[in-house]
NULUM-625421 format. One record per residue (C-alpha): residue number from 1; chain; x, y, z. Coordinates in Angstrom, 3 decimals. Example, Ala and Ser with C-alpha at 12.3 -4.5 7.8 and 13.67 -1.06 7.14 Angstrom:
2
+------+-------+----------+----------+----------+
| resi | chain |        u |        v |        w |
+------+-------+----------+----------+----------+
|    1 |     A |   12.300 |   -4.500 |    7.800 |
|    2 |     A |   13.670 |   -1.060 |    7.140 |
+------+-------+----------+----------+----------+
***
This chain:
315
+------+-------+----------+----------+----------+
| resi | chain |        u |        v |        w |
+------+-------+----------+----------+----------+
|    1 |     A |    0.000 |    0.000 |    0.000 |
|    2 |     A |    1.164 |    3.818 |   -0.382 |
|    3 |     A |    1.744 |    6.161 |    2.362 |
|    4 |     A |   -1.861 |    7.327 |    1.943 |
|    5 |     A |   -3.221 |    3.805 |    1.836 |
|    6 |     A |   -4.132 |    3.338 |   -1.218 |
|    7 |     A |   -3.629 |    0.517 |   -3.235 |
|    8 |     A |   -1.051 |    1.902 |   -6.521 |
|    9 |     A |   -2.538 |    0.014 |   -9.491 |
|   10 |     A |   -1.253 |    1.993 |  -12.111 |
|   11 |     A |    1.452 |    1.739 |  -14.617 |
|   12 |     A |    0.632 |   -1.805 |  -15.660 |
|   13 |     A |    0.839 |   -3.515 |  -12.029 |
|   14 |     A |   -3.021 |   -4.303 |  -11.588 |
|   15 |     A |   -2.231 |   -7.948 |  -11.701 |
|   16 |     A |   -0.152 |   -7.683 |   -8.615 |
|   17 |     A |   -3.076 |   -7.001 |   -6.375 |
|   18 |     A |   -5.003 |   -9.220 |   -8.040 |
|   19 |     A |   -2.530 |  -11.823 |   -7.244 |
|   20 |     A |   -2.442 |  -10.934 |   -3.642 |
|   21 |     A |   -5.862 |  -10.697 |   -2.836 |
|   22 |     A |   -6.309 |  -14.335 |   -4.358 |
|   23 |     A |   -3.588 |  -15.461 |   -2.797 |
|   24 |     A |   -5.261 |  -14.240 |    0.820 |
|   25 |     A |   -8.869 |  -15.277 |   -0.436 |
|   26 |     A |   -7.048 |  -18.703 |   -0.827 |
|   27 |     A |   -5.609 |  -18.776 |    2.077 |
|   28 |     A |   -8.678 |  -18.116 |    4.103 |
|   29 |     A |  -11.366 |  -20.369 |    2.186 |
|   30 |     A |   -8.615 |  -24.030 |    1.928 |
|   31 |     A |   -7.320 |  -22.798 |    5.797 |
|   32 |     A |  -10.451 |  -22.784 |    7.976 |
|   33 |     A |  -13.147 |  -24.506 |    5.574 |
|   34 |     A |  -14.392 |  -27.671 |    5.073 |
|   35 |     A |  -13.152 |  -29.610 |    1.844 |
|   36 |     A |  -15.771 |  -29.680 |   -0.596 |
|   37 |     A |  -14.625 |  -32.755 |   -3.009 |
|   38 |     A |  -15.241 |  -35.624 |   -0.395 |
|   39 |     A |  -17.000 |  -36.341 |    2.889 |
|   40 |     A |  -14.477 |  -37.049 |    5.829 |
|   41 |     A |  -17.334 |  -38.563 |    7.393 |
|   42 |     A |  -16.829 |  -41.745 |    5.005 |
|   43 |     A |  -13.128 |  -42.060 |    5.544 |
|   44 |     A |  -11.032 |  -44.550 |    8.118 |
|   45 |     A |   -7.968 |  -45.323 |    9.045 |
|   46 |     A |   -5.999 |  -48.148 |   10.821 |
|   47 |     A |   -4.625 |  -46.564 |   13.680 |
|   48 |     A |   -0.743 |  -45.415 |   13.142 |
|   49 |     A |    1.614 |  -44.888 |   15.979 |
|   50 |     A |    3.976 |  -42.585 |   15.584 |
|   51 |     A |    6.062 |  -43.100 |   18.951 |
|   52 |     A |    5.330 |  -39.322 |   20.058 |
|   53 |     A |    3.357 |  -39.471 |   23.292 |
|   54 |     A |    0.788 |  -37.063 |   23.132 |
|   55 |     A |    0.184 |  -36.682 |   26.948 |
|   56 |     A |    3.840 |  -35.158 |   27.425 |
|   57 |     A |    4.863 |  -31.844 |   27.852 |
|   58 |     A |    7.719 |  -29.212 |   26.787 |
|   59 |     A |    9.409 |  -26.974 |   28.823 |
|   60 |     A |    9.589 |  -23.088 |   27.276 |
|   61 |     A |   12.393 |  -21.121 |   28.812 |
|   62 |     A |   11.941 |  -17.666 |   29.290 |
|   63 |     A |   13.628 |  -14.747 |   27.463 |
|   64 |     A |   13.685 |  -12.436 |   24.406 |
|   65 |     A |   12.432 |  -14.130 |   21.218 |
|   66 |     A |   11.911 |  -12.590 |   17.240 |
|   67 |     A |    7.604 |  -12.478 |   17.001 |
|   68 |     A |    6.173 |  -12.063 |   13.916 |
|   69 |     A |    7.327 |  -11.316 |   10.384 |
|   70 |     A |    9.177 |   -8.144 |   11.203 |
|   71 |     A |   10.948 |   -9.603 |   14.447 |
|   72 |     A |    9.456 |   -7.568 |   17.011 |
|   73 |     A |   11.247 |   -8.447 |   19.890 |
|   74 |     A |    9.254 |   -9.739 |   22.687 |
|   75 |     A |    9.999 |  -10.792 |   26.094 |
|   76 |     A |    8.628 |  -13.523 |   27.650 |
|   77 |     A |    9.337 |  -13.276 |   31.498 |
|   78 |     A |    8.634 |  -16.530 |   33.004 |
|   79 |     A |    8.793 |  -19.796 |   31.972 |
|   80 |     A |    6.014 |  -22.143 |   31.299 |
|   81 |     A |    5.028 |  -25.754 |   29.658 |
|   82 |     A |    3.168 |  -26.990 |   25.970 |
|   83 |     A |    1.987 |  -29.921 |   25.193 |
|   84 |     A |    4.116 |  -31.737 |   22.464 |
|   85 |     A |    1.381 |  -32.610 |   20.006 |
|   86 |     A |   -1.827 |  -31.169 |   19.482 |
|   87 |     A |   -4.941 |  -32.346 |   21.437 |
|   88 |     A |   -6.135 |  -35.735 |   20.086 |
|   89 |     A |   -9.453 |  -37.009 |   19.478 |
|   90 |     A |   -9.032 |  -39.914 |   21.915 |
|   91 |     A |   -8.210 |  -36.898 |   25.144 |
|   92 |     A |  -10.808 |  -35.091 |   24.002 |
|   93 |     A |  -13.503 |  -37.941 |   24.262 |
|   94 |     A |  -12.107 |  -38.719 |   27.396 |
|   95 |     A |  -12.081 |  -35.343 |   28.773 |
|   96 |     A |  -16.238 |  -35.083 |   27.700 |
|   97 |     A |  -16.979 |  -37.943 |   29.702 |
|   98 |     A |  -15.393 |  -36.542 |   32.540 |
|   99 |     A |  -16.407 |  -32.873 |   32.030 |
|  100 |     A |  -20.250 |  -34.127 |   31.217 |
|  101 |     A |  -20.491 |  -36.380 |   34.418 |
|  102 |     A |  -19.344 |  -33.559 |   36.907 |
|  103 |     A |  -21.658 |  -31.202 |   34.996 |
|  104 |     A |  -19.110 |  -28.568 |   33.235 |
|  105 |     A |  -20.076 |  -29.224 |   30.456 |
|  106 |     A |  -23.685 |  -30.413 |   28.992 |
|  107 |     A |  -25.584 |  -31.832 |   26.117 |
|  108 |     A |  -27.998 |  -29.458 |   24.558 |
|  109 |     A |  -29.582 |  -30.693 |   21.672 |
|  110 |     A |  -27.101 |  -31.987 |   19.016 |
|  111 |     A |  -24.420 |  -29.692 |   20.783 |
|  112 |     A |  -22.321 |  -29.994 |   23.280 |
|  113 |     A |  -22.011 |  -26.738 |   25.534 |
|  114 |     A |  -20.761 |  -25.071 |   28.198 |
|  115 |     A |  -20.574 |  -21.691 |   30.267 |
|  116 |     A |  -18.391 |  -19.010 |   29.497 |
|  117 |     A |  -18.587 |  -15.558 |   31.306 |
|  118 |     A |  -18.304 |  -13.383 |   28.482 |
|  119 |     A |  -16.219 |  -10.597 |   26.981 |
|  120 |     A |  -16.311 |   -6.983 |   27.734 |
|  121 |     A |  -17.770 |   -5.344 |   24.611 |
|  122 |     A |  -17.026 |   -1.854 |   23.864 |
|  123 |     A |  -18.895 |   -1.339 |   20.578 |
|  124 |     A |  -16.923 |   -1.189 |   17.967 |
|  125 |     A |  -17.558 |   -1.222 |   14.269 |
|  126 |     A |  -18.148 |   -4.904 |   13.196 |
|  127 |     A |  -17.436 |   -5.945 |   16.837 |
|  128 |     A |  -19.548 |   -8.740 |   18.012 |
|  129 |     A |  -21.018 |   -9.301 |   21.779 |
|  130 |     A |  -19.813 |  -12.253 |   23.056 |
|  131 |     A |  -22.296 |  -12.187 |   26.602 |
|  132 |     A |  -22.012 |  -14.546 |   29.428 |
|  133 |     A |  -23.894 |  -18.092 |   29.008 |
|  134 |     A |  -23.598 |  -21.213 |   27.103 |
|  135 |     A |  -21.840 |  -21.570 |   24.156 |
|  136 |     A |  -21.376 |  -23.918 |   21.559 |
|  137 |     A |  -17.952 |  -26.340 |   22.361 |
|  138 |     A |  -18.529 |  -29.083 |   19.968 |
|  139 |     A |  -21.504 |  -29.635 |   17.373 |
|  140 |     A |  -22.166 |  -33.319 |   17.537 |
|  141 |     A |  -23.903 |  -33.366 |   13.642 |
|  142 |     A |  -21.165 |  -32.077 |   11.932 |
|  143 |     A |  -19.967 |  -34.838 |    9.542 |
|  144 |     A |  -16.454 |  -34.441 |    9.821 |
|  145 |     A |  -16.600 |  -34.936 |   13.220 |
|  146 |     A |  -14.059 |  -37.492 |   14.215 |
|  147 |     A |  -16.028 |  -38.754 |   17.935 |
|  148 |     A |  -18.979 |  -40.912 |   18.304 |
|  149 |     A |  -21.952 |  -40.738 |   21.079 |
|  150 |     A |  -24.299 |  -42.563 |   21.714 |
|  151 |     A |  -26.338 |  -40.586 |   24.327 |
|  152 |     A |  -24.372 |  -41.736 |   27.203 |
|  153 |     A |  -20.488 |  -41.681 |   26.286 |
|  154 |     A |  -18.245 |  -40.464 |   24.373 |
|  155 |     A |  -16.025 |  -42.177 |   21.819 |
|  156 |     A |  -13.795 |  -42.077 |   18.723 |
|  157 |     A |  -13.978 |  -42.823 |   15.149 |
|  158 |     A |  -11.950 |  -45.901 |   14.385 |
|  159 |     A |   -8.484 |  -44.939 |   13.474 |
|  160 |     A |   -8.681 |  -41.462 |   13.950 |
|  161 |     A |   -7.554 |  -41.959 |   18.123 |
|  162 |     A |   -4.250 |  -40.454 |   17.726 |
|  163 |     A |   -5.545 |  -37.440 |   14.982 |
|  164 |     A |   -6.061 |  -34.131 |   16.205 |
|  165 |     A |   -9.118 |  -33.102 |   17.986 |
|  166 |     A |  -10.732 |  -30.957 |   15.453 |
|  167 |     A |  -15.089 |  -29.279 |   14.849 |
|  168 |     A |  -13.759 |  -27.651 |   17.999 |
|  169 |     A |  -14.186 |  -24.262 |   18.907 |
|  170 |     A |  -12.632 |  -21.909 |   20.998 |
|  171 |     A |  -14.930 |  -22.302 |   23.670 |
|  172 |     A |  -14.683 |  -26.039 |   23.803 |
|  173 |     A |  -10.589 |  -25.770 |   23.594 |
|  174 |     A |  -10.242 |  -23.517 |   26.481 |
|  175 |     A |  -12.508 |  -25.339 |   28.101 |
|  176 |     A |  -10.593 |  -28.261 |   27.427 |
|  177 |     A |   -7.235 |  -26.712 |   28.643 |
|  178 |     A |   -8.731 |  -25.888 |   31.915 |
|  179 |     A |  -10.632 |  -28.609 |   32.950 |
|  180 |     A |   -6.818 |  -30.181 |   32.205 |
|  181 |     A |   -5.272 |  -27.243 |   34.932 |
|  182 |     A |   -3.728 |  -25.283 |   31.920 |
|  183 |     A |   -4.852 |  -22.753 |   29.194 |
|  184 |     A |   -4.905 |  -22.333 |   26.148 |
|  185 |     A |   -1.429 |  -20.067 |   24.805 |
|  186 |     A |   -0.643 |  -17.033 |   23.699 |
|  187 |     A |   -0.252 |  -16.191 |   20.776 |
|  188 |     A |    3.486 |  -14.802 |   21.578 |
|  189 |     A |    3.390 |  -18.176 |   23.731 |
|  190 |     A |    3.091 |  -19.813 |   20.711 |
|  191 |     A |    5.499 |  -18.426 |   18.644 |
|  192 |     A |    8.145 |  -18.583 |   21.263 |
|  193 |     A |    7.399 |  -22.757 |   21.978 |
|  194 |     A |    7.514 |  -22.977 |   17.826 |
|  195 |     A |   10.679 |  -20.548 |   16.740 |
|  196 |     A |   13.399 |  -20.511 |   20.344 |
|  197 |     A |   15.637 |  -17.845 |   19.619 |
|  198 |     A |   16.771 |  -17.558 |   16.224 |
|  199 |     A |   14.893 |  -16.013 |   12.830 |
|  200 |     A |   13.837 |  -19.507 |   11.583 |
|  201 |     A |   10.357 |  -19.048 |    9.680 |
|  202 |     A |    9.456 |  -22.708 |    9.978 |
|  203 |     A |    9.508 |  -24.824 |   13.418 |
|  204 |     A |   12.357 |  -26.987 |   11.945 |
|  205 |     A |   14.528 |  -24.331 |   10.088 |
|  206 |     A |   14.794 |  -22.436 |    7.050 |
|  207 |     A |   13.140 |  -24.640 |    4.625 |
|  208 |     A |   10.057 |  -26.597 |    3.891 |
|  209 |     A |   10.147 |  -29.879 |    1.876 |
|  210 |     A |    7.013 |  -31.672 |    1.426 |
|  211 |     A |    7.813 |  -34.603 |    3.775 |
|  212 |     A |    8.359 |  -31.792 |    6.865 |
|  213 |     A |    4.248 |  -31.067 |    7.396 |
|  214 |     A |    0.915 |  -31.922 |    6.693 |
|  215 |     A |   -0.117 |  -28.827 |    4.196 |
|  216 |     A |   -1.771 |  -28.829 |    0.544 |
|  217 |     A |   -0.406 |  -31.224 |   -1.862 |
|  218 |     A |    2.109 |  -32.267 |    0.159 |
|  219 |     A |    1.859 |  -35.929 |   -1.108 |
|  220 |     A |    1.008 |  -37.686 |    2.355 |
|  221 |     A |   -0.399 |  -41.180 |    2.761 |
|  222 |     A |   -3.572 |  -39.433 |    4.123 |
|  223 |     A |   -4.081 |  -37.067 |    0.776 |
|  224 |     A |   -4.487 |  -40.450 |   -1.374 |
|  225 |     A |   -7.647 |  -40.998 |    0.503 |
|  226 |     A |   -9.024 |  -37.217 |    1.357 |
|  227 |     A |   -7.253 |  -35.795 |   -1.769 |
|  228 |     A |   -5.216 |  -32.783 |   -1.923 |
|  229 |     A |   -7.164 |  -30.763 |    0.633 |
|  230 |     A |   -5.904 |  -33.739 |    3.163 |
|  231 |     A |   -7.049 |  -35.073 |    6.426 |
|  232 |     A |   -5.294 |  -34.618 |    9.074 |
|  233 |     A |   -2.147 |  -37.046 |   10.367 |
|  234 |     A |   -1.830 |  -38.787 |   13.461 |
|  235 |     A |    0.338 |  -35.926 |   16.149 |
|  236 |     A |    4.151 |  -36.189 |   16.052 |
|  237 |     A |    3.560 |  -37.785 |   12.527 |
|  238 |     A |    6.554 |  -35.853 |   11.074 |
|  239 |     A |    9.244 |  -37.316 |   13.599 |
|  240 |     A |   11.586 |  -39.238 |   11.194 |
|  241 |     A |   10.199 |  -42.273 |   11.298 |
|  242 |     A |    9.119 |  -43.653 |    7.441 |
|  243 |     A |    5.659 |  -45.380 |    7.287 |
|  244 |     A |    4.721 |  -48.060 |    4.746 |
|  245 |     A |    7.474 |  -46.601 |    2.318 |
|  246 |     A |    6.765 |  -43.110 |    3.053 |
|  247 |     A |    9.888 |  -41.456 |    4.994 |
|  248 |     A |    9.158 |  -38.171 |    7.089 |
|  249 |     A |   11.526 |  -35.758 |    8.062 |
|  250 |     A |   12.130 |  -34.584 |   11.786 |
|  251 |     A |   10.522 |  -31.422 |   12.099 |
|  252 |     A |   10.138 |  -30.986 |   15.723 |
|  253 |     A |   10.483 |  -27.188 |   17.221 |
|  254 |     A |   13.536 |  -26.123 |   19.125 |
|  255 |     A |   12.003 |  -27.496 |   22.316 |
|  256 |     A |   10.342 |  -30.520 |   21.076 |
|  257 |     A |    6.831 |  -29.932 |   20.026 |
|  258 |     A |    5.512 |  -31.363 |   16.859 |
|  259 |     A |    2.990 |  -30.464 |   14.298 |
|  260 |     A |    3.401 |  -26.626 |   15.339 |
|  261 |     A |    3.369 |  -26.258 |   11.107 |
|  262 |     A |    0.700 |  -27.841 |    9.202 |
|  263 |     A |   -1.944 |  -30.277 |   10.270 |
|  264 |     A |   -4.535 |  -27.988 |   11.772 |
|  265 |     A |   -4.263 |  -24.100 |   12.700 |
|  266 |     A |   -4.575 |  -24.062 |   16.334 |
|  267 |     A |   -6.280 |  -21.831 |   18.700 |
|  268 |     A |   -5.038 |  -18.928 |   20.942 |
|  269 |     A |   -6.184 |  -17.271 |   23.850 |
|  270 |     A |   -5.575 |  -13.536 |   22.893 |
|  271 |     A |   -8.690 |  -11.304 |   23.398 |
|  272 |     A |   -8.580 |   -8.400 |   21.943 |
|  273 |     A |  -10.545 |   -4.973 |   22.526 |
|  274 |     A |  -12.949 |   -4.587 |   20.142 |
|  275 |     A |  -12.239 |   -7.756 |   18.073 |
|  276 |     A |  -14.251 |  -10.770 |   18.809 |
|  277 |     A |  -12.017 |  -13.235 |   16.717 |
|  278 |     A |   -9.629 |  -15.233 |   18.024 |
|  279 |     A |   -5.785 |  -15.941 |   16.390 |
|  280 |     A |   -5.348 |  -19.256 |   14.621 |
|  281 |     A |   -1.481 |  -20.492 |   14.319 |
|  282 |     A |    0.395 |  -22.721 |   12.746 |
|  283 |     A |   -1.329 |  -23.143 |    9.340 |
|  284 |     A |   -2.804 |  -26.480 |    7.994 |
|  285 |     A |   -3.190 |  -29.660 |    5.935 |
|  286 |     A |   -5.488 |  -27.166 |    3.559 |
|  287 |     A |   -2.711 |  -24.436 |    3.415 |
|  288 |     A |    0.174 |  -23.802 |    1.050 |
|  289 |     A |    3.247 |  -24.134 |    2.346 |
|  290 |     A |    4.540 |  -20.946 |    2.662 |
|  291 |     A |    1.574 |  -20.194 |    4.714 |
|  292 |     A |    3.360 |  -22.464 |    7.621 |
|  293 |     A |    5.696 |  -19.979 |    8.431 |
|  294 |     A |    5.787 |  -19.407 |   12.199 |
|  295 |     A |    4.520 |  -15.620 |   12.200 |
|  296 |     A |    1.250 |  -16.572 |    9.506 |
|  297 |     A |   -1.241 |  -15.295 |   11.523 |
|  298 |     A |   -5.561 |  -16.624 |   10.939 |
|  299 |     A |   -8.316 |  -15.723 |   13.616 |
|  300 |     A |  -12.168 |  -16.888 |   13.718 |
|  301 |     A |  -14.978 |  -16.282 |   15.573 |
|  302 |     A |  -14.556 |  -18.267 |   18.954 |
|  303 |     A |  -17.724 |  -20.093 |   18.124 |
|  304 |     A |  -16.345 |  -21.767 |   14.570 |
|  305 |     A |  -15.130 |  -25.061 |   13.886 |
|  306 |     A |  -13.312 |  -26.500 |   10.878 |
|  307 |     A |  -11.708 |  -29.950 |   10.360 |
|  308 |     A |   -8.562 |  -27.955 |    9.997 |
|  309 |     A |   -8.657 |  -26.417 |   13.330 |
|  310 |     A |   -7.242 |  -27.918 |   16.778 |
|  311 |     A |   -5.733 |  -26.798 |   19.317 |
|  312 |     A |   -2.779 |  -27.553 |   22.337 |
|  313 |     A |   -2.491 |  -26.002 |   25.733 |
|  314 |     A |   -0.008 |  -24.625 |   27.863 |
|  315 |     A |    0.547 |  -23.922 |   31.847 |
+------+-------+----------+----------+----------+
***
């Protein structure tokens, strides 16, 4: 843009806004929406272990890190934890059961629910009121929904027990998170647990090969199946380790966390005044790749779910 915010079109170079505003029109309708040319619903999987134990947690040292494109530098003054993979669909189920028998959560028609005490709302243009009450934490209908209930209890899709938890929304994740004794991160918590110290755009480095994520086209065993849009891959997929023939790279963060590029965009807890979205991180499998650089930054309204959006906590 020019200094007086205007768009310069002239002089022949038209083409390069139209090429930018596709290129952000793509990245929000193949980032948070639902593939169109197949029904997840239909798909399933024999389970895959990847040897990355989703129930363990990294420790994030504090200190002075490079946030966002232009590296702003931030300081983070105490240290804290992450979880090394995403949330999976099997915690999550388990976590309902729990949550729905000691009432913090509940059932309410083909939703599940739960209380949250609202956001102060100042008014702003666009701005919308998010009031105390119950709001929508996972919609049970949704087809690409990877659990199962059957009135009573909650289960999992076969094969899908290690996959991210995903028709979340920001409600149910930070519920989640602190039914767990966490919360959901930062967004500057995020960056830091993905990028340690250096300038690195991706988790892993400098580079991005397709074997390194879970992102559009990038050939996975999962994409043969869900085609190029993808499904998602079982947390710590990316560790190394080669599958039936397919070898993966080791694309773990400084500090150990996995799938913090790629996969699903994942939720953080910044509220800010006058903005009712939330920020999404980390790209996903319906992203380009250069759209998995550490500082790509997506938001949503705290009630939306995708099945390219998950979530992990921190404390």
């Amino acid at each position: 843009m020019s200094a007086n915010g205007r768009w310069q079109i002239a002089n022949g170079r038209w083409w390069m806004v139209v090429a930018i505003c596709l290129s952000a029109l793509a990245m929000l309708l193949t980032g948070c929406a639902r593939p169109t040319n197949h029904q997840l619903s239909a798909i399933s999987y024999t389970p895959v272990e990847t040897g990355i134990d989703p129930e363990a947690w990294a420790q994030i040292p504090a200190g002075t890190f490079h946030f966002g494109q232009h590296d702003e530098m931030v300081t983070i003054a105490a240290s804290y934890e992450m979880m090394v993979t995403d949330v999976t669909t099997a915690q999550y189920a388990r976590y309902l059961n729990e949550a729905l028998a000691k009432g913090s959560v509940k059932i309410d028609g083909d939703s599940v629910v739960g209380y949250y005490p609202g956001d102060e709302f100042h008014g702003h243009k666009h701005e919308v009121e998010i009031t105390a009450g119950d709001w929508l934490h996972v919609p049970l209908t949704d087809p690409s929904l990877r659990l199962t209930f059957d009135g009573t209890t909650f289960g999992v899709k076969p094969g899908y027990e290690n996959h991210p938890m995903t028709v979340v929304t920001w409600f149910g994740a930070r519920a989640y998170c602190e039914f767990s004794g966490g919360r959901l991160p930062s967004e500057a918590e995020w960056e830091r647990a993905a990028r340690g110290d250096d300038e690195r755009p991706f988790p892993w480095g400098d580079e991005i090969a397709l074997n390194n994520a879970n992102y559009y086209g990038s050939r996975d065993p999962f994409e043969a199946a869900a085609g190029k849009q993808g499904d998602t891959t079982p947390v710590g997929f990316y560790n190394g380790k080669a599958y039936d023939g397919y070898q993966t790279l080791d694309s773990a963060s400084p500090y150990g966390l996995y799938d913090m590029a790629g996969n699903v965009w994942q939720w953080a807890s910044d509220i800010t005044e006058g903005i009712h979205d939330r920020p999404l991180k980390g790209g996903s499998k319906g992203v380009y790749g250069y759209n998995l650089r550490i500082w790509t930054r997506n938001a949503a309204r705290p009630d939306y779910v995708s099945p390219s959006v998950g979530f992990r906590c921190a404390r």
